[in-house]
The first five atom37 places (N, CA, C, CB, O) and aatype in JSON, in Angstrom:
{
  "aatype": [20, 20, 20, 20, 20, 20, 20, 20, 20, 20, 20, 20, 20, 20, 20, 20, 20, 20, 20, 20, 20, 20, 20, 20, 20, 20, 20, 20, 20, 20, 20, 20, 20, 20, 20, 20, 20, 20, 20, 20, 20, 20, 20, 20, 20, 20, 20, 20, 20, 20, 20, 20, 20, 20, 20, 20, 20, 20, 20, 20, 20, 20, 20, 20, 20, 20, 20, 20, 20, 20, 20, 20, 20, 20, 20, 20, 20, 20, 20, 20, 20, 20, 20, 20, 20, 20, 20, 20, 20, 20, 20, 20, 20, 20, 20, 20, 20, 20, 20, 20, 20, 20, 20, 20, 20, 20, 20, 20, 20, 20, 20, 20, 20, 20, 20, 20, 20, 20, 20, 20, 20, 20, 20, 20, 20, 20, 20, 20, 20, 20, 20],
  "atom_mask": [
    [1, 1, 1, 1, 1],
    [1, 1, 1, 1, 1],
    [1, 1, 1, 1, 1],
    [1, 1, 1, 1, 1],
    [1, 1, 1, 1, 1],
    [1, 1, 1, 1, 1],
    [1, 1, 1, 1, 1],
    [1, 1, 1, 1, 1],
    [1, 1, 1, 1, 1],
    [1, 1, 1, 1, 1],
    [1, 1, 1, 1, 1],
    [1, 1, 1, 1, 1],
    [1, 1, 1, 1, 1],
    [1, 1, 1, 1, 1],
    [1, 1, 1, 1, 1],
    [1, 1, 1, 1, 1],
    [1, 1, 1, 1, 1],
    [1, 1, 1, 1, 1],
    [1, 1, 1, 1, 1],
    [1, 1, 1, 1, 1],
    [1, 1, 1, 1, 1],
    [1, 1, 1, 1, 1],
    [1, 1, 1, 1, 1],
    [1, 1, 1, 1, 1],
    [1, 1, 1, 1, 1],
    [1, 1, 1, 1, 1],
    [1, 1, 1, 1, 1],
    [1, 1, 1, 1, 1],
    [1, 1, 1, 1, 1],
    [1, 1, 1, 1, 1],
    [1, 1, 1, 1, 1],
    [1, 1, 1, 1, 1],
    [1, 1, 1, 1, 1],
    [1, 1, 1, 1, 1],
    [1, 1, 1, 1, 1],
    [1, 1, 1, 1, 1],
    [1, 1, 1, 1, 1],
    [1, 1, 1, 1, 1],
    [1, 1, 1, 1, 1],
    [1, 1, 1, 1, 1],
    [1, 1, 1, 1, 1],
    [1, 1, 1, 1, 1],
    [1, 1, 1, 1, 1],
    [1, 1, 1, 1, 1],
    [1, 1, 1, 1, 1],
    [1, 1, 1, 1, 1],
    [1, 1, 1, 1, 1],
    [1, 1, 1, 1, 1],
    [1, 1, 1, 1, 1],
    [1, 1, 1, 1, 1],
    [1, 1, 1, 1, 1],
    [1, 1, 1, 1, 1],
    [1, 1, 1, 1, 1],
    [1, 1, 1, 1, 1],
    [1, 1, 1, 1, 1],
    [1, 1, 1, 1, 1],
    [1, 1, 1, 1, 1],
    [1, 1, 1, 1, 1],
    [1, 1, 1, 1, 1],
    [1, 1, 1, 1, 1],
    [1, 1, 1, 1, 1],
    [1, 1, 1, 1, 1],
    [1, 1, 1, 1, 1],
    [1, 1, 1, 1, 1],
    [1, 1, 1, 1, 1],
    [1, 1, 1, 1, 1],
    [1, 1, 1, 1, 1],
    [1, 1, 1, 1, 1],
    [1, 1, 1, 1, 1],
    [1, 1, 1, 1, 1],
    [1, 1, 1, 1, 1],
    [1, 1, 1, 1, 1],
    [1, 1, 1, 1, 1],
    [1, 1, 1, 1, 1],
    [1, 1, 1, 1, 1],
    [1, 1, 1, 1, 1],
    [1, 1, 1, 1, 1],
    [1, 1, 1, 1, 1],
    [1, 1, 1, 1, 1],
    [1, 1, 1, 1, 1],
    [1, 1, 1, 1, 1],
    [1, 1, 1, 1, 1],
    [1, 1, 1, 1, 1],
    [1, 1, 1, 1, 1],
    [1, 1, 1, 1, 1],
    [1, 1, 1, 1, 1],
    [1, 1, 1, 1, 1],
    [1, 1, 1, 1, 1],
    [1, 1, 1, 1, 1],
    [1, 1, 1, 1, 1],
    [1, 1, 1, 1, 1],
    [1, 1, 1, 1, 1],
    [1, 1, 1, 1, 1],
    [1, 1, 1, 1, 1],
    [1, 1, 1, 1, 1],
    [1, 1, 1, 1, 1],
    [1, 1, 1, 1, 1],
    [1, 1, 1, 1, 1],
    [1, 1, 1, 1, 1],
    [1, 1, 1, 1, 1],
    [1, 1, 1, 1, 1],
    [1, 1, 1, 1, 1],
    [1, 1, 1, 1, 1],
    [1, 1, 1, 1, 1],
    [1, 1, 1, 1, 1],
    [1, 1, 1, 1, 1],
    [1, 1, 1, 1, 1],
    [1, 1, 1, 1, 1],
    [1, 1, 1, 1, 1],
    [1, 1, 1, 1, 1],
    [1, 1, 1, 1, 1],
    [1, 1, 1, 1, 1],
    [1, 1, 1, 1, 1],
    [1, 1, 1, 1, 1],
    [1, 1, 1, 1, 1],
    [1, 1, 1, 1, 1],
    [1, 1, 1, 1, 1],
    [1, 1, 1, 1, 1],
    [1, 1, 1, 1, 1],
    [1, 1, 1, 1, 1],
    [1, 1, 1, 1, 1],
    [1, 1, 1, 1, 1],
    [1, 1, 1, 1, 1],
    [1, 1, 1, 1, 1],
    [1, 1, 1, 1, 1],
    [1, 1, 1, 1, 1],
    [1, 1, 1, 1, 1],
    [1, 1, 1, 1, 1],
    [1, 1, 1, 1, 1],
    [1, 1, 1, 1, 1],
    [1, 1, 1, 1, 1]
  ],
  "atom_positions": [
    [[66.61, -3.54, 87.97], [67.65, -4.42, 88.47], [68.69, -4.77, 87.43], [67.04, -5.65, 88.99], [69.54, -5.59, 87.79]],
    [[68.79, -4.09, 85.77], [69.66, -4.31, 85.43], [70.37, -3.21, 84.96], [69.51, -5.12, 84.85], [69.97, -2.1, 85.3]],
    [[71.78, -3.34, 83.9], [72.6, -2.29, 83.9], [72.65, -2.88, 82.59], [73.84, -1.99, 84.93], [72.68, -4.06, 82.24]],
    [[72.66, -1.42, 81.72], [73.63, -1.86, 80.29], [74.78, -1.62, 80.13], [73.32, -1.39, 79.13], [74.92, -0.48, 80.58]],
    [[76.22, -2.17, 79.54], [77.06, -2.37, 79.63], [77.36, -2.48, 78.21], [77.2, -3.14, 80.47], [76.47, -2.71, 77.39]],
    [[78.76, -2.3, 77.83], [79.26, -2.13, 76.58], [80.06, -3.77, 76.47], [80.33, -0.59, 76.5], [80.6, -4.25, 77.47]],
    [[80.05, -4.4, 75.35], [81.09, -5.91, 75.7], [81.63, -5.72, 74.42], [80.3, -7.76, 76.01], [80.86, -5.6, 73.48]],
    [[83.24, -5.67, 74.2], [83.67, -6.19, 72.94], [84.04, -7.6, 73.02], [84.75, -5.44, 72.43], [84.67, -8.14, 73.92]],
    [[83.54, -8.15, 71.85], [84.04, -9.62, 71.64], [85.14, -9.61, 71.41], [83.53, -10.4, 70.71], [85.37, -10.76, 71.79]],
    [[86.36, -9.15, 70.99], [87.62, -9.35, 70.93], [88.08, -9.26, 71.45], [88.14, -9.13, 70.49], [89.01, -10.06, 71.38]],
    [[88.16, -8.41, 72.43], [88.91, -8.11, 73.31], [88.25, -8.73, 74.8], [89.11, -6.62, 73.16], [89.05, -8.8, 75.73]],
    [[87.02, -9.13, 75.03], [86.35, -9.69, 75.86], [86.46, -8.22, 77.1], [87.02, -11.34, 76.19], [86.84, -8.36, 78.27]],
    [[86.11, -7.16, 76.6], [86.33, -6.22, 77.48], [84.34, -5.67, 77.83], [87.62, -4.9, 76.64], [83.3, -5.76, 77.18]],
    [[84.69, -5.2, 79.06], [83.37, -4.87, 79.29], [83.66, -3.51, 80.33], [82.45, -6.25, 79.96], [84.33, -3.29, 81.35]],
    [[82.58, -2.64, 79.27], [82.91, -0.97, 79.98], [80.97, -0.82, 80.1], [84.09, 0.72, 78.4], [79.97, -1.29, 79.56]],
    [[81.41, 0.4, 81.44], [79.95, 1.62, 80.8], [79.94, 2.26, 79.96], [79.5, 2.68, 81.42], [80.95, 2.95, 79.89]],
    [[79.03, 2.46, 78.95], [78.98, 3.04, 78.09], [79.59, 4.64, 78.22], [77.78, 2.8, 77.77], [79.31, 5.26, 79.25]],
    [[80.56, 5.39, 77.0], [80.63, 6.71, 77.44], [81.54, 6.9, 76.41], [81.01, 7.07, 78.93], [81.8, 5.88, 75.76]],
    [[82.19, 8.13, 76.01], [83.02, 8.81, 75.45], [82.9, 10.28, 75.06], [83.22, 8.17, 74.57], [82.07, 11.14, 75.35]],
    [[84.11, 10.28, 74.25], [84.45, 11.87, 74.62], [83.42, 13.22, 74.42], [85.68, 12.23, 73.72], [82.62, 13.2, 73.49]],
    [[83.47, 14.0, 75.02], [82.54, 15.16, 74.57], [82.59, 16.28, 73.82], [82.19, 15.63, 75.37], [83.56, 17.0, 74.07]],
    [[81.95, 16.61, 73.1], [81.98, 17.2, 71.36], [82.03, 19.07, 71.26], [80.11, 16.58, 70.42], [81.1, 19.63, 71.83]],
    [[82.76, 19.7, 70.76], [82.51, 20.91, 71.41], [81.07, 21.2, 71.35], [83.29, 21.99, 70.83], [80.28, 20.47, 70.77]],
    [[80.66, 22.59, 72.14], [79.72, 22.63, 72.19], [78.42, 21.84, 72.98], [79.84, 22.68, 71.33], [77.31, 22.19, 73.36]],
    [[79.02, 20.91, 72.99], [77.81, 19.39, 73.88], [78.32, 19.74, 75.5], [78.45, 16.93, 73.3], [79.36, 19.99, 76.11]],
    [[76.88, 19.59, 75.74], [76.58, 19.6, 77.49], [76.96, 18.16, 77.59], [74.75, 19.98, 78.19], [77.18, 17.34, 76.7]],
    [[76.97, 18.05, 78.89], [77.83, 16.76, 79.93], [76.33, 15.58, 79.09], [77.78, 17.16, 82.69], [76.39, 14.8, 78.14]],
    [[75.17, 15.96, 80.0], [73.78, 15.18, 79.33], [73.89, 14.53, 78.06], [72.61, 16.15, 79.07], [73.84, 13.38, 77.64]],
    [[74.07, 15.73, 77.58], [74.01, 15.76, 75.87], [74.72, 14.58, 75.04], [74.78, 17.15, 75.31], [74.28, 13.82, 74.18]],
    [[76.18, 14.76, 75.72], [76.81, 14.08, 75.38], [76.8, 12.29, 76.01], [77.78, 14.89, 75.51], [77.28, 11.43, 75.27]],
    [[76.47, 12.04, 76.8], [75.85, 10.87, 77.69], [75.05, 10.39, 76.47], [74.85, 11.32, 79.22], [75.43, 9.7, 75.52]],
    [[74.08, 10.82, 76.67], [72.81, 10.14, 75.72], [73.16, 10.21, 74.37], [71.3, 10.91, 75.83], [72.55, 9.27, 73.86]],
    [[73.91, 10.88, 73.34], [74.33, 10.06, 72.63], [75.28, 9.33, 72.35], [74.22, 10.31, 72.1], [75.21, 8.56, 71.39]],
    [[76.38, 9.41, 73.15], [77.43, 8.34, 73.3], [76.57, 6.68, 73.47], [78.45, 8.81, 74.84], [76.85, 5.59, 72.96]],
    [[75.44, 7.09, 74.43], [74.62, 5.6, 74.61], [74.21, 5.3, 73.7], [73.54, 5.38, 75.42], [74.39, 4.1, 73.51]],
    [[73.47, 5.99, 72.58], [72.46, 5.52, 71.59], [73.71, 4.81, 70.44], [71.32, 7.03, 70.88], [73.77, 3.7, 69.92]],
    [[74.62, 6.02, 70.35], [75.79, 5.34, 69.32], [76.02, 4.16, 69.68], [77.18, 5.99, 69.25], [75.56, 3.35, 68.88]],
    [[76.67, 3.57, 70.79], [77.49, 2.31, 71.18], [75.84, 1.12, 71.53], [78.84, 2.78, 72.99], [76.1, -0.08, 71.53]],
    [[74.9, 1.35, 71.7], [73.62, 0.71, 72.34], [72.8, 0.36, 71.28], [72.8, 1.61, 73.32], [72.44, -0.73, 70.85]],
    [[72.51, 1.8, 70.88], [70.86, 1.62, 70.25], [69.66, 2.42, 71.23], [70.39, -0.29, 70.27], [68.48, 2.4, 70.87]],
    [[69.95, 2.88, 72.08], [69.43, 3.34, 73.04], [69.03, 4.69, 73.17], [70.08, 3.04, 73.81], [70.0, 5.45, 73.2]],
    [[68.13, 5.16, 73.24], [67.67, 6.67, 73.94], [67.64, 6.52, 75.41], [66.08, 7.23, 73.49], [67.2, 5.64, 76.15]],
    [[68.19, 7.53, 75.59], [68.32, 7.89, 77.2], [67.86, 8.73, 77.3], [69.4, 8.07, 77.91], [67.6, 9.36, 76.28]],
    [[67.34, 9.51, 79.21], [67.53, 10.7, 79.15], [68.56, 10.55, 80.57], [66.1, 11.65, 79.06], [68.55, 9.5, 81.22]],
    [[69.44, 11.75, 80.98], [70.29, 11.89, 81.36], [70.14, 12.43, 83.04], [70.84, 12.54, 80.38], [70.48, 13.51, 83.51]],
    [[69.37, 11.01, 83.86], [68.56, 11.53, 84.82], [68.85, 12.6, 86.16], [68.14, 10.45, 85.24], [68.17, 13.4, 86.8]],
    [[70.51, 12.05, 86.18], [71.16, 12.41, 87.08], [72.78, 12.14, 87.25], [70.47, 11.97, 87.95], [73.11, 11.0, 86.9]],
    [[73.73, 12.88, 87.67], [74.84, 12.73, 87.32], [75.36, 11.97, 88.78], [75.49, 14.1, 86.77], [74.66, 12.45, 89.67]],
    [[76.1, 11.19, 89.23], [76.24, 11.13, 90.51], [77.54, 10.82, 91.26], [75.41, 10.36, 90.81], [77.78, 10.58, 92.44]],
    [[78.46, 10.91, 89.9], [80.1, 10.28, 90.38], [81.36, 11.51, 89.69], [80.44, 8.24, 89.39], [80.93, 11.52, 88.53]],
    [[82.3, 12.28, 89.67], [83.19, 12.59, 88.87], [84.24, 11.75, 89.75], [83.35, 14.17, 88.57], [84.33, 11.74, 90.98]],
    [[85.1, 10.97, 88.72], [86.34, 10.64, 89.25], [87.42, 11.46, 88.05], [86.47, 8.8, 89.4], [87.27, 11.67, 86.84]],
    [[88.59, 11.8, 89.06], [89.26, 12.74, 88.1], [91.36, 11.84, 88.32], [88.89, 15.01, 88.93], [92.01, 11.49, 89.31]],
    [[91.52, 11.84, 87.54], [92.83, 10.86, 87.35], [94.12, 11.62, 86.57], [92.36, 9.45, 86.36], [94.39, 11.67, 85.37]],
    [[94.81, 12.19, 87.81], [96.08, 12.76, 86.99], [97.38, 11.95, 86.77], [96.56, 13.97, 87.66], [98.08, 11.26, 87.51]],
    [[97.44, 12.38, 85.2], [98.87, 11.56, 84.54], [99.94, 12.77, 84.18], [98.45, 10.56, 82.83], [99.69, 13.97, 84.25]],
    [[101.4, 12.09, 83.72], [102.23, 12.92, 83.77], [102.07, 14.33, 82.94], [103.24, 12.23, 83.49], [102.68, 15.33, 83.32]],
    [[101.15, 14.34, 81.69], [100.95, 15.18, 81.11], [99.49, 15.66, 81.09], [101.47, 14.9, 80.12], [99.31, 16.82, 80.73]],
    [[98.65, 15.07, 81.37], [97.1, 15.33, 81.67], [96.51, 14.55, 82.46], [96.29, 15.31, 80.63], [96.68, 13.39, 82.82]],
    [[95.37, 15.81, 82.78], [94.33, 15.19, 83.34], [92.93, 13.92, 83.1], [93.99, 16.12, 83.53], [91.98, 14.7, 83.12]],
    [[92.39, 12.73, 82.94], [91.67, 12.32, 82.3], [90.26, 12.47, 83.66], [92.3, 10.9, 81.6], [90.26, 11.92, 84.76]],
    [[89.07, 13.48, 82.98], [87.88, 13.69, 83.92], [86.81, 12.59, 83.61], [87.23, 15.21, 83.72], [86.37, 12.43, 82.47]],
    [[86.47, 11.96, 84.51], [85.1, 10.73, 84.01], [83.93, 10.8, 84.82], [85.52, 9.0, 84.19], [83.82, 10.47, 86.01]],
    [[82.84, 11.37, 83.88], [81.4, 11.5, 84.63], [80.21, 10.92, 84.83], [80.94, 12.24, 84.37], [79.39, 11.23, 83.96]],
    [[79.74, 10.01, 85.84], [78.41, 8.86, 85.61], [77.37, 9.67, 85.86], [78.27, 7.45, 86.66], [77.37, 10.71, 86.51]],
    [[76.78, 9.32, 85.49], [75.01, 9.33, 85.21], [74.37, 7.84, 85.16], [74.59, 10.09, 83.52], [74.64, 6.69, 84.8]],
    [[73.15, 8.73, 85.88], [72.17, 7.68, 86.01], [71.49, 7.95, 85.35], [71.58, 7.37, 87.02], [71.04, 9.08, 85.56]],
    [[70.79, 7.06, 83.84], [70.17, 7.35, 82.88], [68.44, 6.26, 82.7], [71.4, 7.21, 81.74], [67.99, 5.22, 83.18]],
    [[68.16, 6.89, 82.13], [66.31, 5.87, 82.1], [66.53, 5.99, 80.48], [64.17, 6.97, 82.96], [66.91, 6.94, 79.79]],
    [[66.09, 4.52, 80.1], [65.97, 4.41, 78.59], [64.93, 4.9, 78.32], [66.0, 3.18, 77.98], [64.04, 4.58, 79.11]],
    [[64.5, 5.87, 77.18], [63.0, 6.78, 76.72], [62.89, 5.8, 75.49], [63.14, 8.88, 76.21], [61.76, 5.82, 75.0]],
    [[63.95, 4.78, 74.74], [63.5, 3.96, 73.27], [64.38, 3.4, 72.89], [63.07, 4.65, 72.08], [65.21, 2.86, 73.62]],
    [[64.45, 3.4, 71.0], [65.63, 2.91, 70.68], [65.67, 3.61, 69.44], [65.8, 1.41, 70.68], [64.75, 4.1, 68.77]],
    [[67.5, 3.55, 69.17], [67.14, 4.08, 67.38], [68.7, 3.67, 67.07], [66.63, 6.3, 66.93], [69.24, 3.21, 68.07]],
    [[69.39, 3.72, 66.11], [70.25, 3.29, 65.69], [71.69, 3.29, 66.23], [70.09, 3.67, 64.79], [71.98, 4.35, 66.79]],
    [[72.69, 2.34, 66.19], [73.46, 2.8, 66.51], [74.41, 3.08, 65.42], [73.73, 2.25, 67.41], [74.25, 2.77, 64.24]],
    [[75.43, 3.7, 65.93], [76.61, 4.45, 65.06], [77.96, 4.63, 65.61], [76.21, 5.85, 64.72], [78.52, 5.59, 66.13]],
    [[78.42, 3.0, 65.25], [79.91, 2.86, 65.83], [80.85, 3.43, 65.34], [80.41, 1.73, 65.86], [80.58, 4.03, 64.3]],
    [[82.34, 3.48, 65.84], [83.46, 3.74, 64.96], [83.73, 2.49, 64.29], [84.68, 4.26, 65.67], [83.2, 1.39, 64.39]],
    [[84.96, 3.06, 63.38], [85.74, 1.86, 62.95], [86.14, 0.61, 63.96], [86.99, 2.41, 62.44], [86.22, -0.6, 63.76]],
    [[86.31, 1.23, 64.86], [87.32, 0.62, 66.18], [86.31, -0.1, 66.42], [87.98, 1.58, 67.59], [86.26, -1.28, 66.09]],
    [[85.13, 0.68, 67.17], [84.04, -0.31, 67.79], [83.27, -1.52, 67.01], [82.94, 0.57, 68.25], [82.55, -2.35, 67.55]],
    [[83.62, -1.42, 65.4], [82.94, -2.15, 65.03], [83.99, -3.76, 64.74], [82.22, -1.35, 63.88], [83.48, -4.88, 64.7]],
    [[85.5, -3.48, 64.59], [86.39, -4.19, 64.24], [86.5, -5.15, 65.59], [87.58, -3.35, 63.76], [86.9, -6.3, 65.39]],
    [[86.17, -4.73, 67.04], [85.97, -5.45, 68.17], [85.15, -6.09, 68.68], [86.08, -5.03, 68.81], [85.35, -6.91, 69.58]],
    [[83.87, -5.76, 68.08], [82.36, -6.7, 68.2], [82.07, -5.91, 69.36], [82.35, -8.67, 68.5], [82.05, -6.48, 70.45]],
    [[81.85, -4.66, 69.27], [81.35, -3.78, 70.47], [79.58, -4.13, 70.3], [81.86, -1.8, 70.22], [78.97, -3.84, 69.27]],
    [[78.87, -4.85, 71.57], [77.72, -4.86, 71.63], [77.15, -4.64, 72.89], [77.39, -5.8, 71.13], [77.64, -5.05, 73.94]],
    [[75.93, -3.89, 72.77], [75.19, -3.71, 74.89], [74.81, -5.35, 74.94], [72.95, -2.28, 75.32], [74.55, -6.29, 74.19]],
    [[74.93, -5.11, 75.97], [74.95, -6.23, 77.4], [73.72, -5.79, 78.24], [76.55, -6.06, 78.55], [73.98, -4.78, 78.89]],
    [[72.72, -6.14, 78.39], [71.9, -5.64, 79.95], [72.24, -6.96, 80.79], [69.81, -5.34, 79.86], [71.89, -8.01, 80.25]],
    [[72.82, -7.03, 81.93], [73.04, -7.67, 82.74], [72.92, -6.72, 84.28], [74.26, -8.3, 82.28], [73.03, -5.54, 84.58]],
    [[72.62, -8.04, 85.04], [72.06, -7.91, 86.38], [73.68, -7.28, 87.38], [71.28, -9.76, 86.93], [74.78, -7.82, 87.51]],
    [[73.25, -6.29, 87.78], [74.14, -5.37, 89.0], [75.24, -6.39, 89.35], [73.15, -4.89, 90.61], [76.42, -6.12, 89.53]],
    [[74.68, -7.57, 89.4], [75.92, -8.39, 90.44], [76.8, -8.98, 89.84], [75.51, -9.49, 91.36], [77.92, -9.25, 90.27]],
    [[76.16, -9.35, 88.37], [76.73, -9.53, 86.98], [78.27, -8.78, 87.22], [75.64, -8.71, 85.64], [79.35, -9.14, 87.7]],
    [[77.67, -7.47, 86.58], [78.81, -6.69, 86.22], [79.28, -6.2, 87.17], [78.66, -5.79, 85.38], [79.98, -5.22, 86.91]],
    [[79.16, -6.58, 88.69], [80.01, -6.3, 89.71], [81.07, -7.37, 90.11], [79.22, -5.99, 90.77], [81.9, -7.3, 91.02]],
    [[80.86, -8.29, 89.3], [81.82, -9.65, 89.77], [82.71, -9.54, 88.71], [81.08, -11.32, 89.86], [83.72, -10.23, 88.73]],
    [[82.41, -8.51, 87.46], [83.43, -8.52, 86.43], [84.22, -7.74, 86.55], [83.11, -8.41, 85.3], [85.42, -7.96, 86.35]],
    [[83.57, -6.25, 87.03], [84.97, -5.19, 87.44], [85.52, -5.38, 88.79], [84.58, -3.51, 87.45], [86.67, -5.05, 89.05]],
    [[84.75, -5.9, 89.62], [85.61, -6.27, 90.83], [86.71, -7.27, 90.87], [84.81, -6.69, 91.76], [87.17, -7.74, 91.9]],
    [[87.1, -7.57, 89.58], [88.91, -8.58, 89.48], [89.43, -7.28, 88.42], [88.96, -10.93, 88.31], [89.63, -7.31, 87.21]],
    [[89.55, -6.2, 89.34], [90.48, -5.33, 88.48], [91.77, -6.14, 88.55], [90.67, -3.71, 89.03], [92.33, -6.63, 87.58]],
    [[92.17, -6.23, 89.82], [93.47, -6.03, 89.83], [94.42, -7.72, 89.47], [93.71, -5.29, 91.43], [95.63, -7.95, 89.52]],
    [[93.48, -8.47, 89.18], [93.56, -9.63, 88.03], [94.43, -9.15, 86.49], [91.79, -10.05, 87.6], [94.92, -9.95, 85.69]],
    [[94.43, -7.98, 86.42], [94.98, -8.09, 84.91], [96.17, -7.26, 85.12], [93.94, -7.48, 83.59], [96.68, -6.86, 84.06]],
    [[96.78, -6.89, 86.23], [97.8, -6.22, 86.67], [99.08, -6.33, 86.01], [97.92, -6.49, 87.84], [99.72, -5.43, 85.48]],
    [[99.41, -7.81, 86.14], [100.15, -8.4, 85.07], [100.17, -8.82, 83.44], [100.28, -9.2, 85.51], [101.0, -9.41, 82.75]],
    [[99.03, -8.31, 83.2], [98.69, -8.5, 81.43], [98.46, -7.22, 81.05], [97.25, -9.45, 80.9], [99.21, -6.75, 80.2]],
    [[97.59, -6.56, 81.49], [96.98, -5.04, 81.06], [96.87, -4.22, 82.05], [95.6, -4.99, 80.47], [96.01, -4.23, 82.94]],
    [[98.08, -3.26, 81.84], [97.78, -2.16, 83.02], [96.3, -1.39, 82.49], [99.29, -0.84, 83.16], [95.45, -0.84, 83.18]],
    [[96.36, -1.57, 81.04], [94.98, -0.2, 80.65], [93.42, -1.23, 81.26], [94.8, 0.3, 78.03], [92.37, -0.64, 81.51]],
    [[93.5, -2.32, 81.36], [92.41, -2.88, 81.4], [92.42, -2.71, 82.82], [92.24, -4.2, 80.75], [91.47, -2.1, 83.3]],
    [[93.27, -3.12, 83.55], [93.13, -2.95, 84.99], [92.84, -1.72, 85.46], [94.2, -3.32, 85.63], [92.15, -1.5, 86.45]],
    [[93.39, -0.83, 84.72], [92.89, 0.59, 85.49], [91.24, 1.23, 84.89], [94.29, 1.97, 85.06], [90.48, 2.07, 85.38]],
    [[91.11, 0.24, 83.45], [89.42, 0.66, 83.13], [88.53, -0.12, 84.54], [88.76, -0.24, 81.21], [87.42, 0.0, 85.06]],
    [[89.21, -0.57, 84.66], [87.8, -1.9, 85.63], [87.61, -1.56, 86.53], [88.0, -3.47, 86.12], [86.54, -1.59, 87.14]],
    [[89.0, -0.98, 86.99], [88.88, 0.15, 88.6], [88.46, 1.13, 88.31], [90.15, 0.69, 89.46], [87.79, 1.49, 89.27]],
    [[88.41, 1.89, 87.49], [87.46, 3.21, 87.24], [85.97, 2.36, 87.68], [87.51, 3.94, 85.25], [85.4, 2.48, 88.76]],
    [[85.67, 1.78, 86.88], [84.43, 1.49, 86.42], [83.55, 0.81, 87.85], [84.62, 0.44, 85.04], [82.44, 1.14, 88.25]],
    [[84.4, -0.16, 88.39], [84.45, -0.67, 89.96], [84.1, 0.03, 91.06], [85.64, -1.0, 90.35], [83.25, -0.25, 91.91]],
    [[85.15, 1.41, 90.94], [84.58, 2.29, 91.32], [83.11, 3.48, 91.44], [85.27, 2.44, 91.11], [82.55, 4.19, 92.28]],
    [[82.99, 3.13, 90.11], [81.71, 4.34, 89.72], [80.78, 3.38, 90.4], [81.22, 4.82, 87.75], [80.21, 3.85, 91.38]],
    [[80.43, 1.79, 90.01], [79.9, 1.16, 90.28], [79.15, 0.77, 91.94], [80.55, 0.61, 89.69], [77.99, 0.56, 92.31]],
    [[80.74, 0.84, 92.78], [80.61, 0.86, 94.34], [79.76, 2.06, 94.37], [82.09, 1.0, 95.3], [78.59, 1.89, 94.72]],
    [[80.11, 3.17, 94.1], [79.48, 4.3, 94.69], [77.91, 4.6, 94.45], [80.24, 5.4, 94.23], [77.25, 5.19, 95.31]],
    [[77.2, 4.07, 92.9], [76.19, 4.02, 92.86], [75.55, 2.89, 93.56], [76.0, 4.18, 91.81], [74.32, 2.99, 93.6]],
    [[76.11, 1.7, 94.19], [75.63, 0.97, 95.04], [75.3, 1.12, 95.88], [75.97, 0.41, 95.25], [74.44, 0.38, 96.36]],
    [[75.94, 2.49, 96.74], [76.29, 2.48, 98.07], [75.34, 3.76, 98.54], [77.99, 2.61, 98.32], [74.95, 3.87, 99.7]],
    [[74.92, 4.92, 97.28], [73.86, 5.28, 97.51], [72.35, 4.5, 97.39], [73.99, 6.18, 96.92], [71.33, 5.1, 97.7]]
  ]
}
């Protein structure tokens, strides 16, 4: 019944865990350690169950969920960035973090980038609900 979630304290932003993929790295591959980096977390990479795909004037940006089971823990290994923002996991309850991305369109007028992370994320979120 709960979800881990990424929270920076500075920015008071709250994502699913994820980022970019490394040459060579499978979709999985790259999942589970993007989690362990930003978490602390071992995953394994149980099932994939969402692509949302978002075209801009010059590219495409592709975003892939998975449904993951924690197997442990082991260190994490932030960037500069993540560490200068107070990037920390969150396990909070489904409804939690459904009452947080569901005011995407709350930041419409302050942050187009935040508003359009929350609707990504809102999205991935509905859909694993709804199966």
């Amino acid at each position: 019944g709960k979800m881990l979630v990424s929270h920076e304290a500075e920015d008071d932003l709250y994502l699913i865990p994820g980022g970019g993929l490394e040459k060579g790295e499978t979709l999985g591959e790259c999942v589970c350690r993007e989690v362990l980096e930003e978490t602390g977390y071992t995953v394994t990479a149980d099932r994939e169950f969402l692509v949302i795909n978002e075209f801009y004037e010059e590219y495409k940006f592709e975003t892939h969920y998975f449904v993951c089971s924690v197997t442990g823990t082991g260190e994490r290994s932030l960037t500069d960035h993540e560490r200068e923002v107070g990037l920390e996991p969150w396990w909070c309850g489904i409804g939690e973090v459904r009452d947080v991305f569901s005011h995407h369109a709350d930041y419409a007028a302050t942050s187009e980038e935040k508003r359009g992370m929350y609707l990504r994320e809102h999205t991935a979120l509905e859909e694993f609900i709804r199966e």
